[in-house]
BAKE-869645 format. One record per residue (C-alpha): residue in three letters; z, y, x; chain; residue number from 1. Coordinates in pm, 1 decimal, padded with zeros to 6 digits. Example, Ala and Ser with C-alpha at 12.3 -4.5 7.8 and 13.67 -1.06 7.14 Angstrom:
REM BAKE-869645
+------+----------+----------+----------+-------+-----+
| rest |       up |    north |     east | kette |  nr |
+------+----------+----------+----------+-------+-----+
|  ala |  00780.0 | -00450.0 |  01230.0 |     A |   1 |
|  ser |  00714.0 | -00106.0 |  01367.0 |     A |   2 |
+------+----------+----------+----------+-------+-----+
This chain:
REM BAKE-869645
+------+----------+----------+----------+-------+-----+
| rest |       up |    north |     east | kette |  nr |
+------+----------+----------+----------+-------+-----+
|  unk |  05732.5 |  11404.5 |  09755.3 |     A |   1 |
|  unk |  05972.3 |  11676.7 |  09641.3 |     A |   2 |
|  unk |  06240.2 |  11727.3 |  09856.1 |     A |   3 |
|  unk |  06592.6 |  11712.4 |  09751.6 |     A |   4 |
|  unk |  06636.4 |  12061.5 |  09752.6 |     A |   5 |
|  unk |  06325.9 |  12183.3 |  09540.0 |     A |   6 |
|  unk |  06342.6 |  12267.0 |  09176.1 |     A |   7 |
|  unk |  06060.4 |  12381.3 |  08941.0 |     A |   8 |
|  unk |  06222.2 |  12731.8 |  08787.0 |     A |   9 |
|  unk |  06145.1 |  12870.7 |  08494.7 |     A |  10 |
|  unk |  06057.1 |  13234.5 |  08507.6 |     A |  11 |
|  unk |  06236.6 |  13436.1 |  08269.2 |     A |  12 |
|  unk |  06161.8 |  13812.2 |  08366.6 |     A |  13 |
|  unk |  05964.4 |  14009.8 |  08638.0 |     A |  14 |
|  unk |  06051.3 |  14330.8 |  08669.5 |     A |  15 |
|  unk |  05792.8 |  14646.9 |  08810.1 |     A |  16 |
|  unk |  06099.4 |  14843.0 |  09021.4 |     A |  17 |
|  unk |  05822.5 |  15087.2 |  09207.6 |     A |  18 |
|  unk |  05458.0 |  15063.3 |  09360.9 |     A |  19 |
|  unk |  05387.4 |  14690.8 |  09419.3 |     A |  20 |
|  unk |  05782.0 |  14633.7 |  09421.4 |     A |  21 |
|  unk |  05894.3 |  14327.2 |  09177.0 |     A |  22 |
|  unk |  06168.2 |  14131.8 |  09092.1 |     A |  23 |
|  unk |  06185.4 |  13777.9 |  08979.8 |     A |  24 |
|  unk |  06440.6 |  13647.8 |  08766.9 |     A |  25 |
|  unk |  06430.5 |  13256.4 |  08788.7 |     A |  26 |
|  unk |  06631.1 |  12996.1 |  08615.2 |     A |  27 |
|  unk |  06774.6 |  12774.7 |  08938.3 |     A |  28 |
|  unk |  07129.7 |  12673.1 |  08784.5 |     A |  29 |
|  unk |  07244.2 |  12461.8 |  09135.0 |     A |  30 |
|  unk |  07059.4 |  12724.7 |  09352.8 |     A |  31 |
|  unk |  07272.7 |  12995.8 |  09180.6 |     A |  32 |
|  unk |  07577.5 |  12795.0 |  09262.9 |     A |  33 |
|  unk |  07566.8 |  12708.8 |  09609.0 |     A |  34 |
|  unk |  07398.2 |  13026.5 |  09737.5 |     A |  35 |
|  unk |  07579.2 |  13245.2 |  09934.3 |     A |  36 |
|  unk |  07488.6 |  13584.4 |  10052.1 |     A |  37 |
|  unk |  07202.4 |  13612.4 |  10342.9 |     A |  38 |
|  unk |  07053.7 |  13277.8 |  10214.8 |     A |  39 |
|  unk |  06675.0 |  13277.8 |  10121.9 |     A |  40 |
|  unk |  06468.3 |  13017.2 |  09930.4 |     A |  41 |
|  unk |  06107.5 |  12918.2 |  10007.3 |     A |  42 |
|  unk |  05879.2 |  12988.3 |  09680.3 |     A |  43 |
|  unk |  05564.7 |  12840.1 |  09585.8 |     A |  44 |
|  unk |  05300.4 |  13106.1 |  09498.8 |     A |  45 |
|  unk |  05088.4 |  12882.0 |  09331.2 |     A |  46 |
|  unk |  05102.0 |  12575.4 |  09143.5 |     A |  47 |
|  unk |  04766.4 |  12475.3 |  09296.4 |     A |  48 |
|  unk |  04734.8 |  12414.4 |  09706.3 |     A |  49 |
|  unk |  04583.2 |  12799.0 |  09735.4 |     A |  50 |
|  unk |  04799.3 |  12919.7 |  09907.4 |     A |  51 |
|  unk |  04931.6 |  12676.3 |  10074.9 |     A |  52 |
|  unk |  05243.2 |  12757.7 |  10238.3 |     A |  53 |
|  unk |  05568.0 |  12863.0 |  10074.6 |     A |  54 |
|  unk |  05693.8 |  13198.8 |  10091.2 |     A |  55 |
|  unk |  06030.1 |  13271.2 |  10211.9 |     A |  56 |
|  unk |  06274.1 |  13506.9 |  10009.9 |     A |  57 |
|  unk |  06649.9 |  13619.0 |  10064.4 |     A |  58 |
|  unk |  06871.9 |  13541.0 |  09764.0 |     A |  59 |
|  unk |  06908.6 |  13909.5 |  09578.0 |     A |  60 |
|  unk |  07127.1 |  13863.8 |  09305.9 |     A |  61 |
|  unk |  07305.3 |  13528.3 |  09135.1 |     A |  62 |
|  unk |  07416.0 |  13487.5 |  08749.4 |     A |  63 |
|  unk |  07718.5 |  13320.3 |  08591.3 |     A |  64 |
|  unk |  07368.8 |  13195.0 |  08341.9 |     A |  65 |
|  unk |  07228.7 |  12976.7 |  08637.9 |     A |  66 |
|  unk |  06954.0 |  13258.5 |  08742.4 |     A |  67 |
|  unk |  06911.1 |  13413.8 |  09044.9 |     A |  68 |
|  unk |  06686.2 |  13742.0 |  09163.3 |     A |  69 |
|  unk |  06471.3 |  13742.0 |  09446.7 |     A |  70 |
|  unk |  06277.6 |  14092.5 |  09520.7 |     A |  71 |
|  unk |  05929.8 |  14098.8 |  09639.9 |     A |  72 |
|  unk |  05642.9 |  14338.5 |  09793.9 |     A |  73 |
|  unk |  05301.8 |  14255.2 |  09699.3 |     A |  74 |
|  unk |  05116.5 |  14222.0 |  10032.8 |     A |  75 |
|  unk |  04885.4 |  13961.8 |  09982.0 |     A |  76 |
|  unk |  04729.3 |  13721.4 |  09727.1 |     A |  77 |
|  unk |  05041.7 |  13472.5 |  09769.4 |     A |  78 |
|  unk |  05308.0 |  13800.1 |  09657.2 |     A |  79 |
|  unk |  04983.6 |  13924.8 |  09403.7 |     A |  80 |
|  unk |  05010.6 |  13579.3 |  09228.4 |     A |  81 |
|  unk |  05416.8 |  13603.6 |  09201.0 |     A |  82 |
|  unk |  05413.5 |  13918.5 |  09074.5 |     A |  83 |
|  unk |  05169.6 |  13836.4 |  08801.6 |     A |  84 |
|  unk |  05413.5 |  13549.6 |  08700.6 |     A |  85 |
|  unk |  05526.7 |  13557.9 |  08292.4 |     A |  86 |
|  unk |  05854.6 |  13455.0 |  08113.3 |     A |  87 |
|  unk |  05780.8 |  13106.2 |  08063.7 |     A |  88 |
|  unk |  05623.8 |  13034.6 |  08430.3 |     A |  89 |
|  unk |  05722.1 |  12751.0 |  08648.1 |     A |  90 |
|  unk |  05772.4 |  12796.9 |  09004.2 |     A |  91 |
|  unk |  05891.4 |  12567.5 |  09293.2 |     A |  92 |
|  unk |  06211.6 |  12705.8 |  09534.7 |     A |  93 |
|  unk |  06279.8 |  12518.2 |  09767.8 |     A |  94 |
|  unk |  06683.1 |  12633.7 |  09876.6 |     A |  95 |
|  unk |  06915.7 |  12778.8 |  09913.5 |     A |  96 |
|  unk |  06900.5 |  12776.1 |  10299.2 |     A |  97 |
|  unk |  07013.4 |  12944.0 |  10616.2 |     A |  98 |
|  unk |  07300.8 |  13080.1 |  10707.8 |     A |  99 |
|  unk |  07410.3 |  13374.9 |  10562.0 |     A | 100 |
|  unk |  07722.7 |  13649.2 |  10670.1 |     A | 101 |
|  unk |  08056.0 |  13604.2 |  10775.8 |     A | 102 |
|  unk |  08275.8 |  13833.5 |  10570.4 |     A | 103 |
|  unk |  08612.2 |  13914.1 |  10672.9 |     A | 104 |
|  unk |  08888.6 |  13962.5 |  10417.4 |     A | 105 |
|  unk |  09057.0 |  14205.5 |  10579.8 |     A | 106 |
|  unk |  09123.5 |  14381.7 |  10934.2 |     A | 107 |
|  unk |  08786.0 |  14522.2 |  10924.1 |     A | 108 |
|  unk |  08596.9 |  14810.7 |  10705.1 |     A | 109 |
|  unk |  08240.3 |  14711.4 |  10636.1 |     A | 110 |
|  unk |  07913.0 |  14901.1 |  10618.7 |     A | 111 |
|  unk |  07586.5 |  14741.9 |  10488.2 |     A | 112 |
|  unk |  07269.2 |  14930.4 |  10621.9 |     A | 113 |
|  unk |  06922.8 |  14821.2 |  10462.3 |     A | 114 |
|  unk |  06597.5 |  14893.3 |  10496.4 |     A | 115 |
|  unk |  06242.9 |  14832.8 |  10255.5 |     A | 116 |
|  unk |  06274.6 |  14464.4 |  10149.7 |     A | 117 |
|  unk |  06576.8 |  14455.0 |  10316.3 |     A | 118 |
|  unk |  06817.3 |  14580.2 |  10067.6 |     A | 119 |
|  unk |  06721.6 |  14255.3 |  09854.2 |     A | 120 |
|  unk |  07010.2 |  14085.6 |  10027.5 |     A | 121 |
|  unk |  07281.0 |  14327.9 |  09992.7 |     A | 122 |
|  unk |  07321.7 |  14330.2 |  09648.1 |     A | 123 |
|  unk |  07414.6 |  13938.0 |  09615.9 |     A | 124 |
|  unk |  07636.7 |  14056.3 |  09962.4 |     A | 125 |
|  unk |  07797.4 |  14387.4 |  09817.9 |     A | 126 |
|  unk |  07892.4 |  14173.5 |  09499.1 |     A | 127 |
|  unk |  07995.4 |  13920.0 |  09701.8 |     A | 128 |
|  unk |  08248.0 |  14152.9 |  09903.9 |     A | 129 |
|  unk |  08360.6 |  14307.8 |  09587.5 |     A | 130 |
|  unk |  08501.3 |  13943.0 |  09409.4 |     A | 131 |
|  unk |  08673.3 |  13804.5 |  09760.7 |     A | 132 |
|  unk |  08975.9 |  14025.3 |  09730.8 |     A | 133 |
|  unk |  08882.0 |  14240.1 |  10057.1 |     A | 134 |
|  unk |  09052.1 |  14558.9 |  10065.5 |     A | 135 |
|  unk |  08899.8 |  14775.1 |  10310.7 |     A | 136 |
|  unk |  08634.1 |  15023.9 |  10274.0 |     A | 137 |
|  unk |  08305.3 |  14904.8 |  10178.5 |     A | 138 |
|  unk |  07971.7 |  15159.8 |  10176.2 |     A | 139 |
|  unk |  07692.7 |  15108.1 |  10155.4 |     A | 140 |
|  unk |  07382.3 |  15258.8 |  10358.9 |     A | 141 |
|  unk |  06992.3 |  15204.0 |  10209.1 |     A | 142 |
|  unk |  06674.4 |  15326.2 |  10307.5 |     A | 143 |
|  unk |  06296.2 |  15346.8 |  10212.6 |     A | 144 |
|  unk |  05947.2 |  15523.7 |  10270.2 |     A | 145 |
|  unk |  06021.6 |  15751.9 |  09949.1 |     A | 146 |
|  unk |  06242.3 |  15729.1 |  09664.4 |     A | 147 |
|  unk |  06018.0 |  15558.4 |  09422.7 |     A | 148 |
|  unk |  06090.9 |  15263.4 |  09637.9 |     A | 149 |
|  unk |  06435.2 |  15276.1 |  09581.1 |     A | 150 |
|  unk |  06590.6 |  15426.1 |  09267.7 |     A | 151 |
|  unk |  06680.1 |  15144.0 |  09056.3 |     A | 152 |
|  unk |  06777.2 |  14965.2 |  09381.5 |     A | 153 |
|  unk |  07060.3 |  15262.9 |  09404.9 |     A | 154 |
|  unk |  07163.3 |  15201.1 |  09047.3 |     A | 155 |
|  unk |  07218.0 |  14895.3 |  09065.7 |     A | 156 |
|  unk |  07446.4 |  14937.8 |  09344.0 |     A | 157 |
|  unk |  07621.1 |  15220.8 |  09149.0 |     A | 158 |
|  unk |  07642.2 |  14975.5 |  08850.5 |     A | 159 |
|  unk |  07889.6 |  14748.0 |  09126.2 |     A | 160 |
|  unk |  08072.6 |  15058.7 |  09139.3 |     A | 161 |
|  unk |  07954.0 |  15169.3 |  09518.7 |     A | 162 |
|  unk |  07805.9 |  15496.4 |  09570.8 |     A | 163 |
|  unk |  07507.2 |  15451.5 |  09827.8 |     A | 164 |
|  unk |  07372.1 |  15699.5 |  10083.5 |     A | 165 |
|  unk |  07025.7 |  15709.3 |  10065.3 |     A | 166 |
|  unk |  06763.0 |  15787.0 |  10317.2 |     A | 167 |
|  unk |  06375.6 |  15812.6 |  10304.3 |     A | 168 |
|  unk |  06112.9 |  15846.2 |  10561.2 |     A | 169 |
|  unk |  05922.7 |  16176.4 |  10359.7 |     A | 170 |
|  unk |  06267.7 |  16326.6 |  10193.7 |     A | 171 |
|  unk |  06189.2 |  16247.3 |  09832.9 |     A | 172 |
|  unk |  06520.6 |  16110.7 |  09820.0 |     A | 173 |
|  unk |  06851.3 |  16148.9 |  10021.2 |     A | 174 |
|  unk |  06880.3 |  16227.1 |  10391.2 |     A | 175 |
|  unk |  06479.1 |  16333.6 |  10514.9 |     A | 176 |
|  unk |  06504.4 |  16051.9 |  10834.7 |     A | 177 |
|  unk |  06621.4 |  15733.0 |  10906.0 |     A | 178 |
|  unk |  06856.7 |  15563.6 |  10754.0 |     A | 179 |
|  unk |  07062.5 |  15478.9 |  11080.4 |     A | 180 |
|  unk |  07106.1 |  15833.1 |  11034.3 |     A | 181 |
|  unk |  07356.7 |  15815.0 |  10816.8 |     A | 182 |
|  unk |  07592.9 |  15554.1 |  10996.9 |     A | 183 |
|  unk |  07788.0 |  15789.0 |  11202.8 |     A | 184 |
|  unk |  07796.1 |  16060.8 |  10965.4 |     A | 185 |
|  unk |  07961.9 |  15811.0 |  10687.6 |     A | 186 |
|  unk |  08156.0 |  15587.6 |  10953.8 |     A | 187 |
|  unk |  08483.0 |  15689.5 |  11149.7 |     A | 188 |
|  unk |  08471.1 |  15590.2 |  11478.5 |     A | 189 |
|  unk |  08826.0 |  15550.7 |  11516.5 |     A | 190 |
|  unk |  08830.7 |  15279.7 |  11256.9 |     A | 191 |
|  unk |  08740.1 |  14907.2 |  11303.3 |     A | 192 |
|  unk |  08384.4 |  14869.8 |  11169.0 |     A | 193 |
|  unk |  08212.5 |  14549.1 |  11054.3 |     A | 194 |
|  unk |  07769.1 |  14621.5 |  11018.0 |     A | 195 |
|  unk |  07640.1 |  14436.8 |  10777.4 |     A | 196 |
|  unk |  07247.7 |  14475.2 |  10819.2 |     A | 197 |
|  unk |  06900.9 |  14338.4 |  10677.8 |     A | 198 |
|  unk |  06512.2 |  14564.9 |  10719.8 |     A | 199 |
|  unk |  06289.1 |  14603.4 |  10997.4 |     A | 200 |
|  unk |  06287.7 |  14515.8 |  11320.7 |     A | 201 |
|  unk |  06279.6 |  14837.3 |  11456.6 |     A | 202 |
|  unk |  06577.3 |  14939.2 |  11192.3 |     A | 203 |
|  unk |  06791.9 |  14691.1 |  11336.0 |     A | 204 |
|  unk |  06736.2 |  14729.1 |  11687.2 |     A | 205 |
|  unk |  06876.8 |  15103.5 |  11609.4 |     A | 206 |
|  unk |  07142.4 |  15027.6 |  11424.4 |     A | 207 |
|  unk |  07240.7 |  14768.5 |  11719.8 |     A | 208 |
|  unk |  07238.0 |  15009.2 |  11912.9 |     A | 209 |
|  unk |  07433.8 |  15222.6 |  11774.9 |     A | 210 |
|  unk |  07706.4 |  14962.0 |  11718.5 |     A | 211 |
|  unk |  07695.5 |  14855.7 |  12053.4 |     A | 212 |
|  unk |  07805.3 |  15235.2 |  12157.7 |     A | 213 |
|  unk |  08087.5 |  15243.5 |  11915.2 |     A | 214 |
|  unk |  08166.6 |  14901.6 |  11964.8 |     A | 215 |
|  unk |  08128.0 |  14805.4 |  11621.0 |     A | 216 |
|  unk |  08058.1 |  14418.9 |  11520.9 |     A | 217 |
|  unk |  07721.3 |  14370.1 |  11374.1 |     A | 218 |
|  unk |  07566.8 |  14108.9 |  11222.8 |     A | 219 |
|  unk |  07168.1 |  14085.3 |  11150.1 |     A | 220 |
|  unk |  06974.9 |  13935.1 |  10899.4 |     A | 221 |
|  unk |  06623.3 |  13856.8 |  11084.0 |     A | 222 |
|  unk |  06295.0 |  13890.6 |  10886.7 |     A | 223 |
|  unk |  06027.0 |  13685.9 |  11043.7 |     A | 224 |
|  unk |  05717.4 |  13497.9 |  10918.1 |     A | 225 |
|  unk |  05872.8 |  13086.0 |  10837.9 |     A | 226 |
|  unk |  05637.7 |  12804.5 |  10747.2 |     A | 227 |
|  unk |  05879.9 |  12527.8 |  10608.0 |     A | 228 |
|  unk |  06237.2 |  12721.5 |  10586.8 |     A | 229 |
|  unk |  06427.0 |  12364.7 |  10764.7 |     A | 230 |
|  unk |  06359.7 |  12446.0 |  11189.5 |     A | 231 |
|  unk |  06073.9 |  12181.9 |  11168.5 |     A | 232 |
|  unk |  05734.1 |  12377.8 |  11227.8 |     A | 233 |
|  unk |  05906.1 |  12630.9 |  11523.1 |     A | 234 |
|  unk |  05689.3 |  12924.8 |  11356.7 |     A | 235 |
|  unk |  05988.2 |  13144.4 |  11328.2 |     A | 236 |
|  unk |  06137.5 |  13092.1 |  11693.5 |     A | 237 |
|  unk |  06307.5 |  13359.9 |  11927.5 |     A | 238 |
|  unk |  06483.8 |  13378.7 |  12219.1 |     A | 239 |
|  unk |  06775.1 |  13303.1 |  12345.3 |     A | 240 |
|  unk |  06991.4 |  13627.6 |  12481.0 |     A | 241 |
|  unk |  07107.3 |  13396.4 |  12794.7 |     A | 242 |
|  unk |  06802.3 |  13191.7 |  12869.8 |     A | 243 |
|  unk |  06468.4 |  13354.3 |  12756.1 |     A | 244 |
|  unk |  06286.5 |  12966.1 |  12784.2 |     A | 245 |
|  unk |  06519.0 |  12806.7 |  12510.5 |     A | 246 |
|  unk |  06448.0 |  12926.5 |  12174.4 |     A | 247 |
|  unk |  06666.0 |  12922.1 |  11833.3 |     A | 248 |
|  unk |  06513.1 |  12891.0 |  11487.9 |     A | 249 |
|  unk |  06580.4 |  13207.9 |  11207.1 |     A | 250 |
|  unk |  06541.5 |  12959.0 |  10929.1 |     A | 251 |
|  unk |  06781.9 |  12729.9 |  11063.9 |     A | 252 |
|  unk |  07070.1 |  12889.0 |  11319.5 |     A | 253 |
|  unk |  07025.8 |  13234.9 |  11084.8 |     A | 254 |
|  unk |  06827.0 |  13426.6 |  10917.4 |     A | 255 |
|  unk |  07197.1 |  13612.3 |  11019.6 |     A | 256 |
|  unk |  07269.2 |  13641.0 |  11384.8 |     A | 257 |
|  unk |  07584.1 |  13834.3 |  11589.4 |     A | 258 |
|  unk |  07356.4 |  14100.3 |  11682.2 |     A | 259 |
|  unk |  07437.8 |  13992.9 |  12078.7 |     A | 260 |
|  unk |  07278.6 |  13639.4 |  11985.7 |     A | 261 |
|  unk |  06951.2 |  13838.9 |  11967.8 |     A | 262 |
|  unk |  06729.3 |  13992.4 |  12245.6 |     A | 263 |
|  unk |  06638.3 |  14310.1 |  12145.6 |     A | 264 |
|  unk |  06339.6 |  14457.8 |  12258.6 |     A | 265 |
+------+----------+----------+----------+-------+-----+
């Protein structure tokens, strides 16, 4: 049985955005509406049993029209089979779920750092931030392995009328390093700071630790292998900063975490 929360979705566009980079526009009309930003969905590949598990995505972009985005990297034949989808397709997504960020709507200036895949959230979030009425500063930080990974990522940050920083691992683009980087050369440190961040492990654990020394909050959007998306197969549990035998779920008490809620190793 289907649960509650799954809807078949009607492909309308994928999009080629760089080597083996896609993005999925879906018809969801109540996904679109209750989504908020740092939520994911669970996709089925295929409409057949092969593969079998769902694949979890965060929520990239919503539509006024009922659609929403998600972005992808082909990595295997369940990603292969998405991006091969046509306008027309039917898929199942199971969502939204998750918690997603706590934004303030004012007191605090806000920086959201991505990395790779990562960036897929921060559109939906930047947009998101832009329509609340907050009225501090808002950049935007964004990273990749080169820039053919990334440029119409950028523009369609510009087109939400921020200005991003870029950074790539072989300098085809932006700042020649890592994109954490760029957060103290584009972030005051005698201003309040709220980090907004979603990418690689090893990203975050940087850019943790760099708010830690400045004393900037941080929150974290964990990527992490899931099974069912709903806490009930444990695949995607961590530790607990406090007690290292108890255990909380990413689908369930995140995918976003106060980066002191995670142990960071």
């Amino acid at each position: 049985m289907e649960h509650s929360l799954t809807r078949p979705s009607e492909v309308v566009r994928t999009e080629a955005l760089g080597r083996d980079i896609y993005r999925l526009t879906l018809v969801a009309p109540q996904i679109a509406e209750d989504a908020r930003p740092g939520q994911f969905v669970m996709v089925q590949t295929a409409a057949g049993k092969d593969p079998l598990l769902r694949r979890p995505f965060s929520i990239h972009q919503i539509a006024g029209n009922g659609t929403v985005q998600i972005l992808l990297k082909v990595v295997g034949r369940g990603t292969r089979l998405l991006a091969e989808t046509k306008q027309g397709d039917f898929i199942s997504v199971f969502g939204p779920l998750g918690k997603g960020f706590s934004i303030p709507k004012a007191g605090q200036n806000i920086c959201m750092v991505g990395g790779g895949m990562g960036i897929a959230p921060l559109l939906f979030l930047g947009k998101w931030i832009l329509r609340s009425g907050f009225d501090g500063k808002l950049i935007a930080l964004l990273g990749a392995r080169c820039g053919d990974e990334i440029t119409t990522l950028k523009e369609d940050f510009i087109h939400l009328g921020l200005h991003p920083m870029i950074a790539t691992d072989d300098g085809s683009a932006g700042h020649h390093g890592l994109v954490t980087d760029l957060m103290p050369r584009n972030m005051t440190p005698d201003e309040e700071w709220l980090v907004l961040t979603c990418g690689p492990y090893p990203m975050m654990r940087g850019v943790a630790k760099i708010c830690k020394q400045k004393n900037w909050s941080c929150q974290v959007s964990m990527e992490t292998m899931m099974a069912c998306g709903m806490g009930a197969c444990l695949g995607c549990a961590i530790s607990k900063p406090n007690d290292l035998h108890s255990y909380q779920h990413v689908c369930k008490d995140g995918p976003v975490f106060e980066m002191s809620d995670i142990v960071w190793r």
